[in-house]
C-alpha positions as a Markdown table, in Angstrom:
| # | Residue | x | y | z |
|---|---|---|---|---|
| 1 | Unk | 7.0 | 15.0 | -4.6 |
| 2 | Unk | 10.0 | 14.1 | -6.5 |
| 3 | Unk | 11.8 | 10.9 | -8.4 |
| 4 | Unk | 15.0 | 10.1 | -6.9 |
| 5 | Unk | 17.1 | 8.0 | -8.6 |
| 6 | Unk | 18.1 | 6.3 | -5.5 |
| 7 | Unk | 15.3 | 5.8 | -3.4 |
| 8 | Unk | 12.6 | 5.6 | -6.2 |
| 9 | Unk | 9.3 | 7.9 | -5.9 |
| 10 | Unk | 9.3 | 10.2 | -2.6 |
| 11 | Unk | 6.6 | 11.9 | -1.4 |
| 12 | Unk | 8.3 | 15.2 | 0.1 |
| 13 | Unk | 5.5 | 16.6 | 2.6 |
| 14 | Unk | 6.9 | 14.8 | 6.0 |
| 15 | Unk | 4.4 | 12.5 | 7.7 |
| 16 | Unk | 2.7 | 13.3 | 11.1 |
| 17 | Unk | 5.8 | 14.7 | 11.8 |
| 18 | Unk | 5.5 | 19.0 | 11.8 |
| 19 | Unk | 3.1 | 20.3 | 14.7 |
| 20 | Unk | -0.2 | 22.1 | 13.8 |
| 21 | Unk | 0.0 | 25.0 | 12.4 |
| 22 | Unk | 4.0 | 25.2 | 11.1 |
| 23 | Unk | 4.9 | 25.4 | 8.0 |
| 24 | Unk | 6.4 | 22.1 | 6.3 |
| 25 | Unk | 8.8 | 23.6 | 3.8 |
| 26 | Unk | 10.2 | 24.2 | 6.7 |
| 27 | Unk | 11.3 | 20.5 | 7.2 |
| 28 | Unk | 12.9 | 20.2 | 3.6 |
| 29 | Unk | 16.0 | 20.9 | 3.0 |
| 30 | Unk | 17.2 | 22.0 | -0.6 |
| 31 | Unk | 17.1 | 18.0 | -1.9 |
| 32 | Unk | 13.6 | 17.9 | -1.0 |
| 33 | Unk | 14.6 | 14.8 | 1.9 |
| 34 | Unk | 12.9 | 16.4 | 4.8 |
| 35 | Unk | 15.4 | 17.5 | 7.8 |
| 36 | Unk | 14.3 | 15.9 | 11.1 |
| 37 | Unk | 11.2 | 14.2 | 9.7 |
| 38 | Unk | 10.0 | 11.2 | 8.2 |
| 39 | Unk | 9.9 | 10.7 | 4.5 |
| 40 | Unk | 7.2 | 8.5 | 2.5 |
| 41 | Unk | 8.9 | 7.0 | -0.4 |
| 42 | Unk | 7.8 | 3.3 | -2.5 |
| 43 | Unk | 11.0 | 1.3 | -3.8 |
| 44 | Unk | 10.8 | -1.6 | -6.4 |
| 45 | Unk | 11.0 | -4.8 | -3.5 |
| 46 | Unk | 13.9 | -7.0 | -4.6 |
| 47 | Unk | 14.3 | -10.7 | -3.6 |
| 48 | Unk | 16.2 | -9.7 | -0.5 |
| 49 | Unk | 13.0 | -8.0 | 1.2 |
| 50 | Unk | 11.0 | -11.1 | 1.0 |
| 51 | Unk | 11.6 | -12.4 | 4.2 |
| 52 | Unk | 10.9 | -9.3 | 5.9 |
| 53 | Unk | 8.1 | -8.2 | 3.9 |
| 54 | Unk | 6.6 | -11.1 | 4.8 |
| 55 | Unk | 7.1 | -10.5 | 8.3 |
| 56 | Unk | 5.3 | -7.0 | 7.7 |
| 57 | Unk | 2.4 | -8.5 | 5.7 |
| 58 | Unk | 1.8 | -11.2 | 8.8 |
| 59 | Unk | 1.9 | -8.8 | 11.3 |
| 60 | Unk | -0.4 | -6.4 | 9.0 |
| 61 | Unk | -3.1 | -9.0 | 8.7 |
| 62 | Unk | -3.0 | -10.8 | 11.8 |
| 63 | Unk | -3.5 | -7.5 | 13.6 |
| 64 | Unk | -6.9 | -7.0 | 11.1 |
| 65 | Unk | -8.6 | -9.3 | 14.2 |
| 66 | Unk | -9.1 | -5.8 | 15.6 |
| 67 | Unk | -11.3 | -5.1 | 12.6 |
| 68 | Unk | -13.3 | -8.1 | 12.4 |
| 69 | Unk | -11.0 | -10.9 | 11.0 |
| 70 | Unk | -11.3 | -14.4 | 12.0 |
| 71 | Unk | -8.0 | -15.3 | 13.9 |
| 72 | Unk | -4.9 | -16.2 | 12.6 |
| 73 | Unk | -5.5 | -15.9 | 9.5 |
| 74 | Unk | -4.7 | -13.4 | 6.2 |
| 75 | Unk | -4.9 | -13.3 | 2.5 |
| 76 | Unk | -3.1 | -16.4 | 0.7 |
| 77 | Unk | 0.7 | -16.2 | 1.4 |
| 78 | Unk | 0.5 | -13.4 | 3.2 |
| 79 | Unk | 3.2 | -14.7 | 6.0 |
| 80 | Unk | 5.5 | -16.4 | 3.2 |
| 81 | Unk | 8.3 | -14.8 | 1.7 |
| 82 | Unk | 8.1 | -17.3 | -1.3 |
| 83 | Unk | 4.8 | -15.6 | -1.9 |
| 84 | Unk | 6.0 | -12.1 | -2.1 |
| 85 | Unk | 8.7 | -13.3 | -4.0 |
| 86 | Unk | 7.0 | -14.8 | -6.6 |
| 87 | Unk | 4.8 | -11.7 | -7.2 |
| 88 | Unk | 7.7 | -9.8 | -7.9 |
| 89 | Unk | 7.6 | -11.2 | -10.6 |
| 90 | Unk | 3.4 | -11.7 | -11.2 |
| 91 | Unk | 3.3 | -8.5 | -10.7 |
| 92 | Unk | 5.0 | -5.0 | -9.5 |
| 93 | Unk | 6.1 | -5.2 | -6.0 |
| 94 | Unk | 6.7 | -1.9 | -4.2 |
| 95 | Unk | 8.1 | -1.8 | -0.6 |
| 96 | Unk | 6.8 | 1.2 | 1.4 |
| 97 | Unk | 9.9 | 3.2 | 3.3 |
| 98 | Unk | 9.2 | 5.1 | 6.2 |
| 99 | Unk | 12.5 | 7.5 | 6.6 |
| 100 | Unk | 14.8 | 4.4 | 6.6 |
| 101 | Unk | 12.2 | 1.6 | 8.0 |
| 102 | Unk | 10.6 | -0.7 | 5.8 |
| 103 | Unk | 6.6 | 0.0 | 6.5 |
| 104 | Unk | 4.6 | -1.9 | 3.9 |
| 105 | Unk | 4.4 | -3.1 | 0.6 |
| 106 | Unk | 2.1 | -3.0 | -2.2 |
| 107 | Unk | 1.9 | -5.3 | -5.4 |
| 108 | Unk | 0.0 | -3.9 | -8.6 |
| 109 | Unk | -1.3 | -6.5 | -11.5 |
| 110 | Unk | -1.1 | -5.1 | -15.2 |
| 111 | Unk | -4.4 | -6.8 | -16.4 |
| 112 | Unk | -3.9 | -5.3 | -20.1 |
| 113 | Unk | -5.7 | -2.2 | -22.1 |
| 114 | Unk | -5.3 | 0.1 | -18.7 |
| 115 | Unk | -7.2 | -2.3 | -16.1 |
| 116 | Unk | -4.4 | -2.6 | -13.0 |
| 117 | Unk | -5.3 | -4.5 | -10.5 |
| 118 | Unk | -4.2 | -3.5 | -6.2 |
| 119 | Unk | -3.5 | -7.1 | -5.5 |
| 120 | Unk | -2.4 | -6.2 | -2.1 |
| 121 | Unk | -1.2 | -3.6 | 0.0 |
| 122 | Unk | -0.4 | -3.9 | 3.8 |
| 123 | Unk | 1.3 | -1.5 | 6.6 |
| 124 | Unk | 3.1 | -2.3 | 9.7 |
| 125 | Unk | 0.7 | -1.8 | 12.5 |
| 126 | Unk | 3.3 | 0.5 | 14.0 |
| 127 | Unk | 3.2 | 2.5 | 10.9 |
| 128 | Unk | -0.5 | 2.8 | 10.8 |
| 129 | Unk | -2.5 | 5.7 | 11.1 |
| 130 | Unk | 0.2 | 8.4 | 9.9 |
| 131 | Unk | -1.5 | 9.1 | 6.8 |
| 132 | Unk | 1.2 | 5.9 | 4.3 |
| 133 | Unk | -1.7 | 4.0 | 2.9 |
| 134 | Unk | -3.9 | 7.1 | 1.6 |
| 135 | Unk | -0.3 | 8.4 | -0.1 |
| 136 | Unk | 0.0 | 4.9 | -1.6 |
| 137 | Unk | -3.6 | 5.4 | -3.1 |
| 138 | Unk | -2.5 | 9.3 | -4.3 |
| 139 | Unk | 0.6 | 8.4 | -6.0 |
| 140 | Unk | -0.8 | 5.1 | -8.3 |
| 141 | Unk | -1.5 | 7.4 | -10.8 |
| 142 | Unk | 2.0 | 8.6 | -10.8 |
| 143 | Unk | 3.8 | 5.1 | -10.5 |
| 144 | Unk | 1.4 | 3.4 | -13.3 |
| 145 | Unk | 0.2 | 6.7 | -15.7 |
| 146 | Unk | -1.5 | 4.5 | -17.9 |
| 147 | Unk | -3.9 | 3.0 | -15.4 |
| 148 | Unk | -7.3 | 3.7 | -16.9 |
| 149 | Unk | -9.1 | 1.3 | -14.4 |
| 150 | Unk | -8.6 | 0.1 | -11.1 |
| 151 | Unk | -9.7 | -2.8 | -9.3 |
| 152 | Unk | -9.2 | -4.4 | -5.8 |
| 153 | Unk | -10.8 | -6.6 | -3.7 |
| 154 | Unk | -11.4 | -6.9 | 0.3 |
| 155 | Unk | -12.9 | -9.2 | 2.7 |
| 156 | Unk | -16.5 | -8.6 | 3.5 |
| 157 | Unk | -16.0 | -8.0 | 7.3 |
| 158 | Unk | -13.6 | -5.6 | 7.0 |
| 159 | Unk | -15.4 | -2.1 | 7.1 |
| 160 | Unk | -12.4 | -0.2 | 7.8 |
| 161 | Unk | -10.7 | -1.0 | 4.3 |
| 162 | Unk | -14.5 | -0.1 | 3.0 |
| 163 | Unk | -14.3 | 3.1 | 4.1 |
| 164 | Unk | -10.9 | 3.6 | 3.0 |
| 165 | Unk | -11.4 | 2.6 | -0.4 |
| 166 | Unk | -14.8 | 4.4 | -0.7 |
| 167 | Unk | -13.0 | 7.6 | 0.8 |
| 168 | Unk | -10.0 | 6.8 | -2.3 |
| 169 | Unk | -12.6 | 6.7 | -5.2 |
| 170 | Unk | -13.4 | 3.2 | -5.2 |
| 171 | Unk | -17.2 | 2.2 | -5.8 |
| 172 | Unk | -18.1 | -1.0 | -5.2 |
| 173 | Unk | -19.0 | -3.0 | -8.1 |
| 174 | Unk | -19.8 | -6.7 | -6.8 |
| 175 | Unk | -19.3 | -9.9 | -4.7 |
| 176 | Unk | -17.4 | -13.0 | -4.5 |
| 177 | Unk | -16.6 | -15.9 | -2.6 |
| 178 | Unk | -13.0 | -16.6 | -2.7 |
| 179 | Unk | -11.6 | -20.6 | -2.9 |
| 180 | Unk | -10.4 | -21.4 | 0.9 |
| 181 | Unk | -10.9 | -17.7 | 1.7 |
| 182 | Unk | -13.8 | -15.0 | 2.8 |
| 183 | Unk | -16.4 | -13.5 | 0.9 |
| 184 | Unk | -14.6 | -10.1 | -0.7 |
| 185 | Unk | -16.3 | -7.3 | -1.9 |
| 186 | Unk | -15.0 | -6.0 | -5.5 |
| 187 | Unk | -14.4 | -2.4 | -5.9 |
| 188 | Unk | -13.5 | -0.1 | -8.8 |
| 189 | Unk | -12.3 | 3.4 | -9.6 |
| 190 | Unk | -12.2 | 4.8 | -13.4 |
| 191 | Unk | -9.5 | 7.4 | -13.9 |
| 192 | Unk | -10.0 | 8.4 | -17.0 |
């Protein structure tokens, strides 16, 4: 992996893109960018992604139905890009870049004395399934090194984050109804 200066923290092993058995150095070239494949990388969002993060996040969620959601419906301002705006400043709002498409986002809460919190994260449906949200989940540590404690929460019928998170280092910790919203379990994973 490496930090460059213009596209923020890149993950250089290329995604679903080398066939079995190749070698993926091969796909780098001497920058690290990979040559042909697709690059994982996470840049700070700025107030001109809001719109189409938004559009991401809606898409994200509404496709959960698949996975047991009730229909048309997501997280609270999960289809406004006044929401993700505003936690761009609550909190620190990565978008997720897949070669040169926007893919995802992620927002992280500093909840003081190393507890962060994953207040959200989402990928495109077309982006799903190569492997973006469990590099996410690897490279916290690196974006946010003094993270002693992590928390998240996810709806109750959702079994596919559960696994996910569980597969991550998360354990599950509680339960909680949430105002206007589904029941979510609570999960948490101690780093240090």
């Amino acid at each position: 992996m490496a930090l460059c200066a213009s596209r923020g923290l890149v993950d250089r092993e290329p995604v679903g893109a080398h066939a079995e058995g190749t070698n993926p150095e091969s796909w780098l070239g001497e920058d690290g960018l990979c040559l042909g494949a697709r690059l994982v990388s996470f840049e700070r969002a700025a107030f001109r992604d809001g719109e189409a993060l938004a559009e991401i996040s809606r898409r994200a969620f509404d496709a959960d139905v698949r996975s047991g959601a009730p229909p048309g419906g997501g997280p609270p301002g999960y289809d406004s890009d006044k929401w993700q705006m505003r936690m761009m400043f609550a909190g620190k709002y990565f978008k997720v870049m897949y070669g040169d498409q926007l893919a995802g986002g992620f927002v992280v809460f500093d909840r003081g004395d190393g507890r962060l919190e994953l207040g959200r994260i989402f990928i495109d449906p077309a982006y799903q399934g190569r492997g973006i949200g469990t590099r996410i989940m690897r490279h916290l540590g690196l974006l946010f090194p003094g993270g002693q404690t992590w928390s998240l929460a996810t709806p109750v019928w959702n079994r596919r984050t559960h696994r996910f998170y569980e597969g991550m280092g998360f354990r599950r910790v509680g339960r909680k109804a949430v105002p206007d919203g589904p029941i979510v379990l609570l999960y948490e994973k101690r780093v240090r």
